[in-house]
C-alpha positions as CSV (number, residue, x, y, z in Angstrom):
1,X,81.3,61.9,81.2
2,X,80.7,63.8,84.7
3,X,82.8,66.6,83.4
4,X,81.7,66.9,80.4
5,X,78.0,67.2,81.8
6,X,78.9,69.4,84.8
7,X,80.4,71.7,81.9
8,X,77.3,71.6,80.0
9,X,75.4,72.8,83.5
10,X,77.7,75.3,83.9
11,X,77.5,77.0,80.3
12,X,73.4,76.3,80.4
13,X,73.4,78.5,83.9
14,X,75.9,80.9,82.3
15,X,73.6,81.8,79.0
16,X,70.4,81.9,81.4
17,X,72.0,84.6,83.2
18,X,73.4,86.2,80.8
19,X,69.7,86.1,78.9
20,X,67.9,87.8,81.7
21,X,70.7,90.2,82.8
22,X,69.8,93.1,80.5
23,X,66.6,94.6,80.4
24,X,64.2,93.5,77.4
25,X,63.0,89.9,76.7
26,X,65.1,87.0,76.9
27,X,67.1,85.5,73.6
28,X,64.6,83.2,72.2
29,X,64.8,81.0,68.8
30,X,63.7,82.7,65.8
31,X,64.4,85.9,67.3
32,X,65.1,88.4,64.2
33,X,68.5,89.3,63.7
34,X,67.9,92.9,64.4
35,X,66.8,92.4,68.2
36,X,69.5,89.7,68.6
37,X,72.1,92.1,67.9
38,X,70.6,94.5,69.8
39,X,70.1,92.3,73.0
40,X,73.5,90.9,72.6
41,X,75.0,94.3,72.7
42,X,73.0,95.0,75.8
43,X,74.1,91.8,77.7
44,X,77.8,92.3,76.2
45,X,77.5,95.8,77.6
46,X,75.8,94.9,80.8
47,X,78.8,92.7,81.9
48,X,81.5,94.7,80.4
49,X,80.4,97.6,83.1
50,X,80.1,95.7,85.9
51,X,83.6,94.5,85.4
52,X,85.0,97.6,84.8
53,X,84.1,98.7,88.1
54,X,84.7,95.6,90.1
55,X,86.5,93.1,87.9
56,X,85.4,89.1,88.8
57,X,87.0,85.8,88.0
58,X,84.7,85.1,84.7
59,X,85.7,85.9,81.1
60,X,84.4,89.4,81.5
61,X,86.9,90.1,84.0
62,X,89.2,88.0,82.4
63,X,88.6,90.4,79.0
64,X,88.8,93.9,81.4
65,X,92.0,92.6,83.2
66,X,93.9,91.7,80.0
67,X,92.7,94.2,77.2
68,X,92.4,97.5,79.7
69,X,94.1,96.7,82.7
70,X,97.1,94.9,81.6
71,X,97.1,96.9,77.7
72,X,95.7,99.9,77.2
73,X,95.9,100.9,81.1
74,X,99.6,100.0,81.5
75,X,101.2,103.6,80.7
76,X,98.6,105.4,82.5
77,X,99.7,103.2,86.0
78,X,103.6,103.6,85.1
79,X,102.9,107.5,84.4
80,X,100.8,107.6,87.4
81,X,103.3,106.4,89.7
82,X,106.5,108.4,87.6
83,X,104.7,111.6,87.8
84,X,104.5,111.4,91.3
85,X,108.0,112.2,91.9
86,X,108.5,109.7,94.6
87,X,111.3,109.7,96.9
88,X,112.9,106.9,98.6
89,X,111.4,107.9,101.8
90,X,108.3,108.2,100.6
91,X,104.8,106.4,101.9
92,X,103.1,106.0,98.6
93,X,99.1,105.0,98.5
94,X,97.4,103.8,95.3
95,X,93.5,103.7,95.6
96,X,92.2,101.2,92.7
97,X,95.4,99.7,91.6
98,X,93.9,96.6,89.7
99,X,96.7,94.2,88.7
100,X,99.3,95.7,90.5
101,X,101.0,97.3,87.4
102,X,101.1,101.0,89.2
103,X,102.5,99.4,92.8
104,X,105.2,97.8,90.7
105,X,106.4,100.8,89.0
106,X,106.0,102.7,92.6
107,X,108.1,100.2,94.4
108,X,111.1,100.5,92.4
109,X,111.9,104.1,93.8
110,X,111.7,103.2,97.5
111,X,113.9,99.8,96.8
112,X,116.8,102.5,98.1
113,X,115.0,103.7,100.9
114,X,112.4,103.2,104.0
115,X,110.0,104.2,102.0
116,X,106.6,101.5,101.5
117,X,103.6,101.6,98.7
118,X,100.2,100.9,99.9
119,X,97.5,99.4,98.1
120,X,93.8,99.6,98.3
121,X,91.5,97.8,96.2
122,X,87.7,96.3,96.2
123,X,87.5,94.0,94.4
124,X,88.9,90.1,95.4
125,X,90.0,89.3,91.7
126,X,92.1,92.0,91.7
127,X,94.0,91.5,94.8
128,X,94.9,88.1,94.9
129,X,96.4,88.6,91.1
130,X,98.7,91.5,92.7
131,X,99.3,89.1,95.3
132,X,100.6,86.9,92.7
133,X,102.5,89.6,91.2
134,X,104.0,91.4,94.1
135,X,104.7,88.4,96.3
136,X,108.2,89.2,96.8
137,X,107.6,92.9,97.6
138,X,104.7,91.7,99.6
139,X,106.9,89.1,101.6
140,X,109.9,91.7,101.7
141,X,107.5,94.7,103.3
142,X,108.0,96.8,101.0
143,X,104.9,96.8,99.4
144,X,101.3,96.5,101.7
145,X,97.7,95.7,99.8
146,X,94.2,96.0,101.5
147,X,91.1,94.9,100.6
148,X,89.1,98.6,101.3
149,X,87.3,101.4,99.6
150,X,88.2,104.8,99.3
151,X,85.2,105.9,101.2
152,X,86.7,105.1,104.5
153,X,90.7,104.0,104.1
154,X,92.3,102.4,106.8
155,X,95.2,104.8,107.4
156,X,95.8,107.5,110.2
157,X,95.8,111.1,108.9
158,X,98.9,112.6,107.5
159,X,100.2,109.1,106.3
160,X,101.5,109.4,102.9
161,X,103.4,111.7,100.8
162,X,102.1,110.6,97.6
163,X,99.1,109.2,96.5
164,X,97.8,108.6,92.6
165,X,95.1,106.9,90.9
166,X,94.3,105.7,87.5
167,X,90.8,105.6,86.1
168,X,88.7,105.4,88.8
169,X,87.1,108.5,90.6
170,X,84.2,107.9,88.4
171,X,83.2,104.5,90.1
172,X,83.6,106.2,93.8
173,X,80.2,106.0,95.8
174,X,80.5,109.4,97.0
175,X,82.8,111.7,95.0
176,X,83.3,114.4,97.1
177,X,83.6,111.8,100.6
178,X,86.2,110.0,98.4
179,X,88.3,112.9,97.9
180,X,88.2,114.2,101.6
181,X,88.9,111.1,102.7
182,X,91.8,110.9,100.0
183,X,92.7,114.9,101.8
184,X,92.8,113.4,104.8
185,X,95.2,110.6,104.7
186,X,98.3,112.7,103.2
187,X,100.6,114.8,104.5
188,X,101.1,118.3,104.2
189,X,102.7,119.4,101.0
190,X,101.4,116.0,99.8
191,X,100.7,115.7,95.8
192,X,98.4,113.4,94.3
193,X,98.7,112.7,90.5
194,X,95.4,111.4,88.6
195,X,95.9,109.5,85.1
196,X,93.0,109.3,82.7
197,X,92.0,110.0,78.9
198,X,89.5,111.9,78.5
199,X,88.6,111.3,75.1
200,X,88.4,107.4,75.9
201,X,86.2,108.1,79.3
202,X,84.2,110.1,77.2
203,X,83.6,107.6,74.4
204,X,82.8,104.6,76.8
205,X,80.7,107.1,78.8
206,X,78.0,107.5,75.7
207,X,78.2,103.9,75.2
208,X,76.6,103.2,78.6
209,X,80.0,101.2,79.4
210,X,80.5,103.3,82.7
211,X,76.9,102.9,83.9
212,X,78.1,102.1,87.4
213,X,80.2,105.3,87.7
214,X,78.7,108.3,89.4
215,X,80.4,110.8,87.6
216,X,82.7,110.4,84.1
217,X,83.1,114.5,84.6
218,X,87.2,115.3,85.2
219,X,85.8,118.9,85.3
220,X,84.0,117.9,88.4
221,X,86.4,116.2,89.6
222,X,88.6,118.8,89.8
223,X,86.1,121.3,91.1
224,X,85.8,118.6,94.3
225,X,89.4,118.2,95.0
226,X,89.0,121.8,95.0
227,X,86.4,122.2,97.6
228,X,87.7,119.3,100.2
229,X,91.0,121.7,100.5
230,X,93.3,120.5,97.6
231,X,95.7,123.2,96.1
232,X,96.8,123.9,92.8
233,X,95.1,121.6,90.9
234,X,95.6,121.5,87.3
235,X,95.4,119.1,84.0
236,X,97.9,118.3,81.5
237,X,98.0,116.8,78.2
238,X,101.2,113.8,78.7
239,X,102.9,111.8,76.1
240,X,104.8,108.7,76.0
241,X,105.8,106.2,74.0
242,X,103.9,107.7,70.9
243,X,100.5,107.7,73.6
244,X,98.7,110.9,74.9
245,X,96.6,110.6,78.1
246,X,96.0,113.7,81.2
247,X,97.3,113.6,84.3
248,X,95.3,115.9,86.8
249,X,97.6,117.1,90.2
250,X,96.3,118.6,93.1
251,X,98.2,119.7,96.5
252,X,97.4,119.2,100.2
253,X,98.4,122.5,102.3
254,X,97.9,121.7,105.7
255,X,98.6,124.8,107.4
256,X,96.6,123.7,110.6
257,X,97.3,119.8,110.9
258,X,96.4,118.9,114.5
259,X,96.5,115.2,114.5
260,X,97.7,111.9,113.2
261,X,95.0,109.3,114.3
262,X,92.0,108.6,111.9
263,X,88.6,110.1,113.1
C-alpha cells in the first residue's frame, strides 16, 4: 500500500510540473479540446528540448536516448568516427558523445595501437550509461570519459589528432569559444569531422524543439571554424545504408605551435 501511494505522489508531483512548465495556464478540467492540445504540445515540447540538450533520467530522456540517440543518431556517430580516418596511434576526442555509440566505433581502430579515445560529456545520464557500455574499454584504458564542457576542456594544447562531433554545436554556450577551444586542443594537421542533417535540424529548429540551442545555422558554423584558424573546411552530402546526412571537415594548420600545456 506504501508503494502504491508513494507512486501516486510521485505521478501527482510529475503532472504538476509538467502543468506549470510551459508558459500559459495550467491544464484544468473542462478545458476545451483546442487549448488542451495546444498546451500539451507545449509541455511535450518544453521537455523534449530540454532533453535534447542535456538528456536526464525521466521518460523524456529515456524517449531522446532511445529514439535519437540510440536510432536515428546511430550512423551519424559510426560515420563520425569512420570519417575521421583514425589511425592506430591516434588520440581521438569526441565532445557530446551521448550513449557512447561514436566512442565505440572510435575504439575499434586503436585496438592495434597506442592510440586512446577521449570523451567529454555534460550531462550525468549520459555518462554513467557509456560507462555501462564501455566498461571494458574503460577498465582496459583504452577509452577515457569526462564529465566537462566544451567551453573549457580539460586537455593540454596539441593533444589529439582527431576530434568529431555529432549534433551538437548548436547547444554550445558560446559558439565561437567552443570552437577555439576545440582549435586549441588538437594537433597540427589535426582534422575534425562534424555529422549532422540539415534538413532534420532544420525541421526541429521551426518546431521550437531546439529552443536551448544558440545557433541551428551549419553556415555559421562553418564561418566560425573559419575565423578561430581552422582550414579547409567544407560540407558534404554522405550516404549509407540507404541514409543521407552531411559531414562538415575542417583542418588545424599550426604553423606557429609554441606550447603543449593548457592556458
Amino acid at each position: 500500500m506504501k508503494d502504491i501511494q508513494h507512486h501516486d505522489e510521485r505521478r501527482k508531483r510529475s503532472q504538476e510540473k509538467m502543468e506549470y512548465l510551459a508558459s500559459g495556464t495550467p491544464i484544468k478540467p473542462g478545458m476545451n479540446s483546442s487549448a488542451l492540445v495546444w498546451r500539451m504540445t507545449n509541455i511535450i515540447t518544453e521537455y523534449l528540448a530540454q532533453n535534447l540538450r542535456k538528456p536526464g533520467s525521466g521518460f523524456f530522456g529515456w524517449y531522446v536516448t532511445k529514439n535519437i540517440f540510440l536510432r536515428r543518431n546511430v550512423i551519424l556517430e559510426e560515420n563520425g568516427a569512420k570519417l575521421c580516418q583514425i589511425e592506430p596511434h591516434y588520440n581521438v576526442l569526441e565532445v557530446g558523445f551521448g550513449p557512447g555509440v561514436g566512442l565505440e566505433t572510435a575504439w575499434k581502430y586503436v585496438t592495434g595501437g597506442n592510440g586512446k579515445i577521449y570523451g567529454v560529456d555534460f550531462s550525468d545520464k549520459m555518462i554513467s550509461l557509456t560507462k555501462r557500455r564501455l566498461a571494458k574499454q574503460i577498465n582496459d584504458g583504452k577509452v577515457c570519459i569526462q564529465k566537462g564542457n566544451v567551453l573549457n576542456l580539460p586537455f593540454d594544447n596539441d593533444t589529439f589528432h582527431r576530434v568529431f562531433h555529432c549534433n551538437c554545436y548548436y547547444f554550445w554556450p558560446d559558439l565561437q569559444a567552443g570552437c577555439r577551444e576545440l582549435y586549441r586542443v588538437m594537433r597540427p594537421h589535426a582534422r575534425m569531422v562534424t555529422t549532422i542533417r540539415v534538413d532534420s535540424i532544420k525541421a526541429i529548429t521551426q518546431k521550437n524543439i531546439l529552443k536551448y540551442g544558440q545557433t541551428s545555422d551549419h553556415v555559421e558554423y562553418m564561418k566560425t571554424l573559419e575565423k578561430v584558424g581552422f582550414k579547409n573546411v567544407s560540407m558534404q552530402n554522405v550516404e549509407d545504408s540507404g541514409q543521407t546526412f552531411q559531414a562538415i571537415f575542417a583542418d588545424v594548420d599550426k604553423r606557429n605551435s609554441s606550447s603543449n600545456k593548457k592556458t
